[in-house]
C-alpha positions in Angstrom: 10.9 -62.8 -25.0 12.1 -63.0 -21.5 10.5 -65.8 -19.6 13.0 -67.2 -17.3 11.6 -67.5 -13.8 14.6 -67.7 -11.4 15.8 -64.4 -13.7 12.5 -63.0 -12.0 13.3 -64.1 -8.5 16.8 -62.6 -8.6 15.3 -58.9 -9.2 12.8 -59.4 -6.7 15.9 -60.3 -4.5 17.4 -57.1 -5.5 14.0 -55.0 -4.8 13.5 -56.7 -1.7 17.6 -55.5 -0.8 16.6 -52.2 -1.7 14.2 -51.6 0.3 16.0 -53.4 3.4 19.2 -51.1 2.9 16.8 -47.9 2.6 16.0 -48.4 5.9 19.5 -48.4 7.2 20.8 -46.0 5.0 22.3 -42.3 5.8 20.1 -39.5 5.1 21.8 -38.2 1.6 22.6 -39.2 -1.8 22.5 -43.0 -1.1 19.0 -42.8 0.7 17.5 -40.8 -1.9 19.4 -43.1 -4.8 17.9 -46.7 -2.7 14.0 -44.4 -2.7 13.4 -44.9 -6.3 12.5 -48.4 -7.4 14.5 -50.3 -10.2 12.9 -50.9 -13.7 11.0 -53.8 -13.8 12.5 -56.9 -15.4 9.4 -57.1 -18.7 11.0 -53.6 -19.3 11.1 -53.0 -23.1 14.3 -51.9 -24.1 12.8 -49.6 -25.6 11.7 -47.7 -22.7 14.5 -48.8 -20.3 16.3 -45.4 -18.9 19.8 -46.8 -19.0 22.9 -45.3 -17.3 26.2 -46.2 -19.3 29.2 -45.4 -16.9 32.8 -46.3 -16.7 35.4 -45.5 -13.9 39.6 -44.9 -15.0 41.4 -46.2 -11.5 44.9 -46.4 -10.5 44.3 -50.4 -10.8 42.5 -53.1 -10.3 42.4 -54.0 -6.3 39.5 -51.6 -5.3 40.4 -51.5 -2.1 44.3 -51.0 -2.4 44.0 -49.0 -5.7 41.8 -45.5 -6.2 39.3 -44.4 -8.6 40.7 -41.6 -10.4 37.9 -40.5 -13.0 34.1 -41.1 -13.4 32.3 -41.3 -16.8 28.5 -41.2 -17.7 25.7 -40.5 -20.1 22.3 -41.7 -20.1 20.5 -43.6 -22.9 16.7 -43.5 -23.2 14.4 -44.5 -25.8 17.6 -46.1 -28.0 19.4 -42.7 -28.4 21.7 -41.9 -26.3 21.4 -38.3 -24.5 25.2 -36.4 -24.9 23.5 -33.3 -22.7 23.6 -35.7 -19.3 26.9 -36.5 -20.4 29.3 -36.1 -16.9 33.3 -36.4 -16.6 34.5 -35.7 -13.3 38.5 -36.3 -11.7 38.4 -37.3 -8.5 41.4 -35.9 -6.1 43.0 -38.7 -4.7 46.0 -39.0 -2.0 49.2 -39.4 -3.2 51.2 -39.3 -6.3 50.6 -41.2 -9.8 52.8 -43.9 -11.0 54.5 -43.1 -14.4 52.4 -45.8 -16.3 49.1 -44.1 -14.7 49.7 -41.0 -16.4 50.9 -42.8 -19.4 47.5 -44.6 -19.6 44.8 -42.5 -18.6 46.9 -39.2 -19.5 45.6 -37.7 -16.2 48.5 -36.1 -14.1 48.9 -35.1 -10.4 48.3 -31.4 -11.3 45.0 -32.4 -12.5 44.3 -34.6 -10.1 45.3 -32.4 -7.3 42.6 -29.7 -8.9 39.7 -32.3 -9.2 36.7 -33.0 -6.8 36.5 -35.2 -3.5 35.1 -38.7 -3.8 32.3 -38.0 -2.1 30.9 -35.7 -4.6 31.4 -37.4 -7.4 30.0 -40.5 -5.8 26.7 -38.4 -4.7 26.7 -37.5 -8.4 27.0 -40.5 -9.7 23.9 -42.0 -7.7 21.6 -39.2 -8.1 22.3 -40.0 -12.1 21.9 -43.7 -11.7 18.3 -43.8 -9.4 16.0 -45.4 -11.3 17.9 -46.5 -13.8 20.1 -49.7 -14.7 23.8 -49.2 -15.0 25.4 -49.9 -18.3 28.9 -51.1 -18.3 31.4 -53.1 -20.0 33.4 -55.7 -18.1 31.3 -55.1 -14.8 33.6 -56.0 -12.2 35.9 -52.9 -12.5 32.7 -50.5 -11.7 31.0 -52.8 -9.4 33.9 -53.3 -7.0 35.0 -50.0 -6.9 31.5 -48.3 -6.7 30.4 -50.7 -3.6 34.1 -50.0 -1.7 33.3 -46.5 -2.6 29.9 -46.6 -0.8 31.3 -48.4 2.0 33.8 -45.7 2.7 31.2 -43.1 2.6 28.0 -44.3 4.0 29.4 -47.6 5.9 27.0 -49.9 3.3 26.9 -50.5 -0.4 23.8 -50.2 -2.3 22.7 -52.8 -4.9 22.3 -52.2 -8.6 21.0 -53.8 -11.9 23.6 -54.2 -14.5 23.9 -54.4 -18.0 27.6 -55.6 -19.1 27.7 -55.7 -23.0 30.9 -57.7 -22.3 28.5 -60.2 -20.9 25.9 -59.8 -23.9 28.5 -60.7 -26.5 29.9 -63.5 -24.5 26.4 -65.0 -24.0 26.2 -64.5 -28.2 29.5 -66.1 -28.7 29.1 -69.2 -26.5 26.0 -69.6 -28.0 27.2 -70.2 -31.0 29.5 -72.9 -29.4 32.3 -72.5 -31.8 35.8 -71.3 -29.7 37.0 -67.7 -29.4 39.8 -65.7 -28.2 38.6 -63.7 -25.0 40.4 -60.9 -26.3 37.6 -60.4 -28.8 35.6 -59.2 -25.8 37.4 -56.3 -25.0 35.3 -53.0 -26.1 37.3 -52.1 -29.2 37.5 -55.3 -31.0 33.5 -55.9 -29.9 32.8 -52.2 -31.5 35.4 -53.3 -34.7 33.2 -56.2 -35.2 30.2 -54.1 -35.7 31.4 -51.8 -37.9 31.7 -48.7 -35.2 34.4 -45.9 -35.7 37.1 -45.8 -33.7 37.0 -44.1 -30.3 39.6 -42.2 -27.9 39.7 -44.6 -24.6 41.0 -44.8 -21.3 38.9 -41.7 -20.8 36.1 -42.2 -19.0 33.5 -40.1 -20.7 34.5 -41.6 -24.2 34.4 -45.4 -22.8 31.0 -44.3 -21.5 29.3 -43.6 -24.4 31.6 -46.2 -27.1 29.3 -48.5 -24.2 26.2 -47.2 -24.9 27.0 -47.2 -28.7 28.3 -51.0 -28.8 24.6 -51.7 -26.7 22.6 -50.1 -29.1 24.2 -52.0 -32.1 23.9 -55.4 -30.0 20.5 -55.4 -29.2 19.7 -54.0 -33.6 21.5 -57.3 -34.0 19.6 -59.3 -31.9 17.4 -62.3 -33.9 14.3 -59.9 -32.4 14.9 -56.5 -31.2 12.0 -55.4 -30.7 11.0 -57.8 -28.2 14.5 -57.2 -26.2 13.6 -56.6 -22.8 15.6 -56.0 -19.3 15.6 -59.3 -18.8 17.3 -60.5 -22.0 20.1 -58.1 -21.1 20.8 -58.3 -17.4 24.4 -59.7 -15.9 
């Protein structure tokens, strides 16, 4: 299905990044994360090894504001694997405003008792090597990801993406008939596909409602057995 040739250039960009940045990289977690090649673009979806994740912050600046939870589970061979499933609160300094509690219903006490950054990060990238990242509304997790990176190790790594944000908006325009962006938020895209209800603003359970609302995008797709990486990319 996927044919488009400058689509093909921009991975090779991305391999050819990853293998710049290995040399430069810090013995540890990011090194061994930028050793493993990513999936090639003619990747069946199929067979992709996909790594749905979603981060809770304190807001949206990821260089004022600080991540406060991490979410992720993997999905392989269209089902998606609840034993990798990983929730981790990060400790963070200083106190939580009111409407950060009120949202993500994570308070100082459990903060205070959560792990440092850097091991949640180091997690995190030993999950994701050789995967692609699955997310919904990609700038969230790629900003704060890369200024976490850059605090640790000095550099950020670089990534595939999947953003089923992205996916349905690429559906919708398509289509060429006007919508409200507000139909691209992750419950009303999971509503429209008939999938139950989920708990959000909890990192673990956005996680996986992503990896559910993929897997019912791509069924719905004119030919999803001929989906590849490709067709999905950001």
């Amino acid at each position: 299905m996927w044919q488009n040739h400058s689509l093909f250039s921009w991975l090779c960009g991305y391999e050819a990044q990853r293998k710049q940045m290995l040399k430069r990289a810090p013995e540890g977690a990011l090194k061994e994360f930028l050793s493993v090649p990513f999936p090639a673009v003619n990747t069946p979806y199929s067979s992709l090894e996909i790594l749905a994740v979603d981060f809770e912050t304190t807001g949206l600046h990821a260089v004022n504001d600080k991540l406060l939870s991490v979410g992720f589970v993997t999905l392989k061979n269209n089902q998606i694997a609840l034993g990798t499933s990983y929730h981790q609160v990060i400790k963070t300094v200083g106190d939580l405003q009111a409407d950060n509690v009120l949202i993500h219903q994570i308070t100082d006490d459990i903060k205070n008792r959560g792990l440092q950054l850097r091991s949640v990060v180091e997690k995190l990238l030993e999950a994701l090597a050789g995967k692609v990242m699955l997310v919904h509304f990609a700038r969230i997790e790629k900003q704060f990801l890369t200024q976490a990176c850059i605090e640790l190790y000095g550099m950020a790594p670089v990534w595939p993406i999947i953003d089923t944000l992205m996916v349905a908006k690429r559906r919708m325009d398509n289509r060429d008939v006007s919508y409200d962006p507000s139909e691209l938020r992750l419950t009303p895209l999971r509503d429209k596909f008939g999938l139950p209800e989920h708990y959000g603003h909890n990192a673990l359970n956005d996680a996986i409602a992503t990896a559910e609302l993929l897997m019912v995008q791509v069924n719905n797709m004119p030919k999803p057995s001929e989906v590849e990486l490709g067709d999905l990319l950001l």
